[in-house]
C-alpha positions as CSV (number, residue, x, y, z in Angstrom):
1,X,-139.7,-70.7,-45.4
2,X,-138.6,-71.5,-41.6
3,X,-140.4,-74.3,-40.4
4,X,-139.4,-73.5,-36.6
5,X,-142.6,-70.7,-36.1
6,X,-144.5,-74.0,-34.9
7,X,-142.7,-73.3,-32.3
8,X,-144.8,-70.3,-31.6
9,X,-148.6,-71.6,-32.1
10,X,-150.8,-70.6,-29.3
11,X,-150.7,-73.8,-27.2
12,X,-147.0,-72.5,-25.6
13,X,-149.2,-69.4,-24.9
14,X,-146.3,-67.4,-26.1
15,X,-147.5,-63.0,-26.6
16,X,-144.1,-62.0,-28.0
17,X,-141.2,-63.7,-29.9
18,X,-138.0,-63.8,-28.1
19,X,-134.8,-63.5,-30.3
20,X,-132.1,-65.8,-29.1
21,X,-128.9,-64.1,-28.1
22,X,-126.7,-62.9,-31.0
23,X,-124.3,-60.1,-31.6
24,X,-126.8,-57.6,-32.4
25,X,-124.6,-54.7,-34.8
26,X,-121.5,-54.3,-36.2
27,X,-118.6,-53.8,-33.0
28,X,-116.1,-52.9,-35.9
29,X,-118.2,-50.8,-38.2
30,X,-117.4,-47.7,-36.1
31,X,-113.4,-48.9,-35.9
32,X,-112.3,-48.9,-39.4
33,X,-112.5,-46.4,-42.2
34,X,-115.9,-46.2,-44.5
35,X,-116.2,-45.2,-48.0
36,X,-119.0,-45.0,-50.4
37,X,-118.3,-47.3,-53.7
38,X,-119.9,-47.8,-57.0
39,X,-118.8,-50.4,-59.2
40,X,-117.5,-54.0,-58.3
41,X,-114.3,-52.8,-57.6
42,X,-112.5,-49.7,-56.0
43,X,-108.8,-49.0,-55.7
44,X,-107.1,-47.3,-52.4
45,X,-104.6,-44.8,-53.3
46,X,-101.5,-44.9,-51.0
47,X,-99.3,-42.2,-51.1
48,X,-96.0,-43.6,-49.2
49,X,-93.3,-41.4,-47.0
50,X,-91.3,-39.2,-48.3
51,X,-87.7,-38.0,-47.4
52,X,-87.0,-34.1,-47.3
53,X,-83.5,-33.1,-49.2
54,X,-80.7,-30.6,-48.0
55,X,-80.4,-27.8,-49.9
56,X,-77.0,-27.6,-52.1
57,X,-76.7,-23.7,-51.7
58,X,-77.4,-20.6,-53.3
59,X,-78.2,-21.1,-57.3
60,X,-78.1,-24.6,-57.0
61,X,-80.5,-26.9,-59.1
62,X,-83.5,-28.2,-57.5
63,X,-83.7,-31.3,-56.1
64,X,-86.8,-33.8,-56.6
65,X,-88.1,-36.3,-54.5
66,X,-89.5,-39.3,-55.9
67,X,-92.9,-39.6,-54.1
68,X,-94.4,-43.4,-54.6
69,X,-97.9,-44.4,-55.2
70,X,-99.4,-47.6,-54.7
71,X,-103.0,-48.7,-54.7
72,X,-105.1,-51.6,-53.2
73,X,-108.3,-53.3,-55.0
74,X,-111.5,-53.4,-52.7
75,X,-114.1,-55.8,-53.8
76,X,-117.9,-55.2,-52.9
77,X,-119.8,-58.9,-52.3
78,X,-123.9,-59.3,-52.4
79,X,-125.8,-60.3,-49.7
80,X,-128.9,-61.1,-49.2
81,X,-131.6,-62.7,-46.7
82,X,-135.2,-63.5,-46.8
83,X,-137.5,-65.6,-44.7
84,X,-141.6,-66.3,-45.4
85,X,-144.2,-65.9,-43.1
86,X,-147.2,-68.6,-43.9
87,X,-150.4,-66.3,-43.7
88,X,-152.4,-69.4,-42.0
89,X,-149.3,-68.6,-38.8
90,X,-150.9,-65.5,-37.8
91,X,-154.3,-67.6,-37.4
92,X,-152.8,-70.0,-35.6
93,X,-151.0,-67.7,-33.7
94,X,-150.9,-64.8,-31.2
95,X,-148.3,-63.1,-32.6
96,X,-147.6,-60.9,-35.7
97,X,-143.8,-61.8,-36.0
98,X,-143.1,-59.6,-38.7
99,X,-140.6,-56.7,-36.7
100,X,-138.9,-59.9,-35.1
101,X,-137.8,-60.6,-38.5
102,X,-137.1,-57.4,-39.9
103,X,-135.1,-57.6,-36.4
104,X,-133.0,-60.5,-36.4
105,X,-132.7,-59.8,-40.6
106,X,-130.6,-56.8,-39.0
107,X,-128.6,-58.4,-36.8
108,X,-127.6,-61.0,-39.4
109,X,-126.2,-58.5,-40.9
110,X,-124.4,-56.7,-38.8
111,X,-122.4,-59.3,-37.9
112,X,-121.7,-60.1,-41.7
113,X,-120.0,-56.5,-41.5
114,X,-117.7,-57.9,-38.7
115,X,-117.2,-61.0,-40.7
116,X,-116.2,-59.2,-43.5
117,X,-113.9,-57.1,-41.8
118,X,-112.3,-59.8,-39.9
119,X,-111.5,-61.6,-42.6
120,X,-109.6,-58.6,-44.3
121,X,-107.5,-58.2,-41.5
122,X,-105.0,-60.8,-42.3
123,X,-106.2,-61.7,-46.5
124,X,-103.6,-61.2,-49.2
125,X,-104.4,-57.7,-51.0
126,X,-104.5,-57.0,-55.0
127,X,-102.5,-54.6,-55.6
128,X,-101.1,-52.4,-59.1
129,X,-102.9,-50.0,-61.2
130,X,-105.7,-53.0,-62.1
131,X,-105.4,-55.0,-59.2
132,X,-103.5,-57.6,-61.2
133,X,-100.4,-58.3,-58.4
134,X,-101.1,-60.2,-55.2
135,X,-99.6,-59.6,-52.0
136,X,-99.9,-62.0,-48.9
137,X,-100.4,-60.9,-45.7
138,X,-96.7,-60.5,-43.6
139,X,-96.8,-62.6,-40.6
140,X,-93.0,-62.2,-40.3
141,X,-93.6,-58.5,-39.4
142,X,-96.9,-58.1,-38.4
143,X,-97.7,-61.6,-37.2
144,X,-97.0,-62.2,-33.1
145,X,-97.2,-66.5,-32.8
146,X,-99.2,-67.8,-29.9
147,X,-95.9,-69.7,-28.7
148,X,-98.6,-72.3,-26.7
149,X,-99.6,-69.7,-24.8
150,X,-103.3,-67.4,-24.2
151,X,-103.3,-63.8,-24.5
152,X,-100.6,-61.9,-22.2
153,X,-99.6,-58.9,-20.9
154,X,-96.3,-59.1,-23.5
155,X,-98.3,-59.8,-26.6
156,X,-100.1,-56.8,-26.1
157,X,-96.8,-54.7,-25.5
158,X,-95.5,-56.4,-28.7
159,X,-98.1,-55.1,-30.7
160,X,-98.0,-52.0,-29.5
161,X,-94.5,-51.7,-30.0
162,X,-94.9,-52.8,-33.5
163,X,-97.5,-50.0,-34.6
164,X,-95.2,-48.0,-33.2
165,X,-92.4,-48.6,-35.3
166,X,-94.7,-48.2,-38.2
167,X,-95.2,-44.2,-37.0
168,X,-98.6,-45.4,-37.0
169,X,-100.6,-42.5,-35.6
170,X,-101.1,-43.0,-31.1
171,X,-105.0,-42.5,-31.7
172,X,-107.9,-44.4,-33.2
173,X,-106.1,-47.7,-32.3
174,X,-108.0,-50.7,-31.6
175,X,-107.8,-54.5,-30.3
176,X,-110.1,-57.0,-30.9
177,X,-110.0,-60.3,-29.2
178,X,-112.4,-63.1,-28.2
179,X,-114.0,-64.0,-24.8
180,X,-111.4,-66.3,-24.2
181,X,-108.3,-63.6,-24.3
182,X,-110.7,-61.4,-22.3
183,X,-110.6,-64.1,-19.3
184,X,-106.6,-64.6,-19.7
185,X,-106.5,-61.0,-18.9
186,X,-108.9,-61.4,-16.7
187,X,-106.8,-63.7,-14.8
188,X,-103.5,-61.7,-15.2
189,X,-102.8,-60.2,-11.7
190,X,-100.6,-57.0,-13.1
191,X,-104.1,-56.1,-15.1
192,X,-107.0,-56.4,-12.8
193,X,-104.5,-55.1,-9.9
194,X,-104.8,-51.7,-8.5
195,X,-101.5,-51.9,-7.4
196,X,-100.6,-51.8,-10.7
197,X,-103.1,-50.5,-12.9
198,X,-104.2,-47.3,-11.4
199,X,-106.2,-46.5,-14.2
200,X,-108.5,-49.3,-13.5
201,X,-109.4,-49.6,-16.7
202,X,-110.7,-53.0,-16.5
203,X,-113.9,-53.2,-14.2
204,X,-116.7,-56.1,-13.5
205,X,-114.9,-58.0,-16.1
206,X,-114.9,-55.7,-19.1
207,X,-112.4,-53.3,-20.6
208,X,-113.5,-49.8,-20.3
209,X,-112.0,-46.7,-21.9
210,X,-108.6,-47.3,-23.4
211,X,-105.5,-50.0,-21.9
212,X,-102.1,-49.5,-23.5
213,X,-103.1,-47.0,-26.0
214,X,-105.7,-49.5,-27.9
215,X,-109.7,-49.6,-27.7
216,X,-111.3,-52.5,-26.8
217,X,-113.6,-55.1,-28.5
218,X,-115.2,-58.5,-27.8
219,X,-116.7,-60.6,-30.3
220,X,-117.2,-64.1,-30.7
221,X,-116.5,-63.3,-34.6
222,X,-112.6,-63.4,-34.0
223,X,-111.2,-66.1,-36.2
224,X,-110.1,-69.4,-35.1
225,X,-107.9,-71.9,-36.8
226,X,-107.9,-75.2,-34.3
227,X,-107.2,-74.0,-30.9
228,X,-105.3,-70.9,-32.3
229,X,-107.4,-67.5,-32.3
230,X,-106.4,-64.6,-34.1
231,X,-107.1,-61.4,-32.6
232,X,-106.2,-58.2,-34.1
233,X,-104.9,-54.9,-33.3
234,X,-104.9,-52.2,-36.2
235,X,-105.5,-48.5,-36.6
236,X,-108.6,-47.2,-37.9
237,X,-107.3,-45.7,-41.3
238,X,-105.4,-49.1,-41.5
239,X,-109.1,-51.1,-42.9
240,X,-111.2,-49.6,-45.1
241,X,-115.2,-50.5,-45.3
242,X,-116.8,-49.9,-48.7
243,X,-120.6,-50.0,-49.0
244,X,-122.2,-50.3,-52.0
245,X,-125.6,-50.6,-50.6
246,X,-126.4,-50.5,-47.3
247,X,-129.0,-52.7,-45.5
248,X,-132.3,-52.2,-47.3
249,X,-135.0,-54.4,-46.3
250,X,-138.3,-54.9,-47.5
251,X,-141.3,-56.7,-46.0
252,X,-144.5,-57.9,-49.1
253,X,-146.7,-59.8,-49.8
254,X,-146.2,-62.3,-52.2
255,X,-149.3,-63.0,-55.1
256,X,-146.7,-66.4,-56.0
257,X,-146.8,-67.2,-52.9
258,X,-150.1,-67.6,-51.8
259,X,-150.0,-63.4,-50.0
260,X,-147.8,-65.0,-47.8
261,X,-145.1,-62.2,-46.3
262,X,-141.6,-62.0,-47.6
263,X,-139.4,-60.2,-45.3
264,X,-136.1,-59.5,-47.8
265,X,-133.0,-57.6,-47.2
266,X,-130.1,-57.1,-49.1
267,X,-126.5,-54.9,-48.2
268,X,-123.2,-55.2,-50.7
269,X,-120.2,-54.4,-49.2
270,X,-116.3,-55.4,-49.5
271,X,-113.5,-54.7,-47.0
272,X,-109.5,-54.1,-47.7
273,X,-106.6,-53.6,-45.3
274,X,-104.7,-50.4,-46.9
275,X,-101.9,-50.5,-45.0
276,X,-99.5,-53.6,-43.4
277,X,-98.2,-51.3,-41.0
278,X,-101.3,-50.7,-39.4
279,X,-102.7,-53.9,-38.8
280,X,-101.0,-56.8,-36.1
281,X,-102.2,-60.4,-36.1
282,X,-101.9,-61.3,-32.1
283,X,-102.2,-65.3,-32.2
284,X,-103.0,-67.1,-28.6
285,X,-104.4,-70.3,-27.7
């Protein structure tokens, strides 16, 4: 039970509860794939390129390709959160606080979906018919080292340039950094210039629409190991998003509990990358 509604009692003469600021949804819910899953576990079936064969001639024998398939293990995780609201605080109070729960309950979530995402940019993948064969994430591909230095105008070209030699597909492509690689490109004159971008894609200190093929997101949720951040660029088909619930909350009263409320929520979900080629770790300091 939080001990911090004090804060509230009627002596600050507070009428309303103000949520401190916090990434309210998911930014990357929308940018990754989403499947429905029951079960602990779900596999990914990749179906992997293919090379088309001359033909030997009239009456010849046919010719067979051997088309590969490969599968990745998604795993779904429980969450839960729950917070009690003392019946003798809405005597002592002016306020009924229960939407401001239900509220920031929501956004907790939310940014557990980013969390979860984030962190399956870059994990090592189970792979094989049961999941039984692990596969690390390849940074010697698919890794571009801060090299001491903050996000630049040539990391982002490198990662572009490596989805492209993937074939991975010009749309749906994203970038996620933190507000600090926002204000080294902020502060990158061939950018912000109009004498160079005449797109002007980047306006009162936000990215708007799309910059070098990629759509743009800020969160504070971008890992960070040290000084090092990882930000990410990846297509959409690249991550897949299973839910095995989504957010379900629920606000009773408790007869244990005095008929105190309970405001409870619960969401399982599980995140994999599907395929290397479509995901680039961007490293900068």
């Amino acid at each position: 039970m939080s001990e911090l509604i004090t804060a509230a009692f009627v002596q600050q003469y507070k009428g309303n509860i103000h949520i401190a600021y916090q990434q309210a949804a998911s930014k990357l819910r929308e940018a990754v794939n989403i499947e429905p899953q029951q079960g602990e576990f779900a596999y990914v079936d990749i179906l992997s390129a293919t090379t088309a064969q001359p033909y030997s001639g009239r009456a010849s024998d046919t010719t067979y390709v051997d088309s590969i398939h490969t599968r990745r293990q998604r795993a779904l995780q429980d969450y839960v959160w729950s917070d009690l609201i003392d019946m003798s605080d809405r005597v002592r109070t002016l306020i009924q606080p229960d939407s401001a729960y239900v509220t920031n309950c929501a956004m907790a979530f939310g940014r557990r979906t980013d969390e979860t995402i984030f962190t399956a940019f870059n994990a090592s993948v189970k792979e094989g018919k049961t999941g039984s064969t692990t596969t690390a994430f390849d940074t010697s591909n698919y890794q571009i080292a801060h090299g001491s230095a903050g996000l630049t105008l040539a990391k982002i070209i490198s990662a572009s340039k490596t989805l492209n030699l993937g074939d991975v597909p010009m749309d749906d492509r994203y970038f996620a950094i933190d507000p600090a690689g926002l204000e080294d490109l902020l502060a990158d004159s061939t950018i912000t210039s109009a004498d160079y971008n005449t797109l002007r894609m980047l306006q009162s200190g936000t990215f708007q629409g799309v910059f070098m093929g990629f759509k743009w997101i800020v969160s504070t949720l971008v890992p960070k190991s040290g000084s090092t951040y990882s930000g990410f660029a990846w297509h959409k088909r690249s991550m897949s998003l299973g839910i095995g619930k989504d957010l379900n909350v629920k606000v009773t009263e408790l007869p244990t509990k005095n008929f105190n409320t309970q405001v409870w929520a619960s969401m399982m979900l599980g995140a994999v990358r599907v395929e290397d080629a479509g995901v680039v770790e961007v490293q900068y300091q």
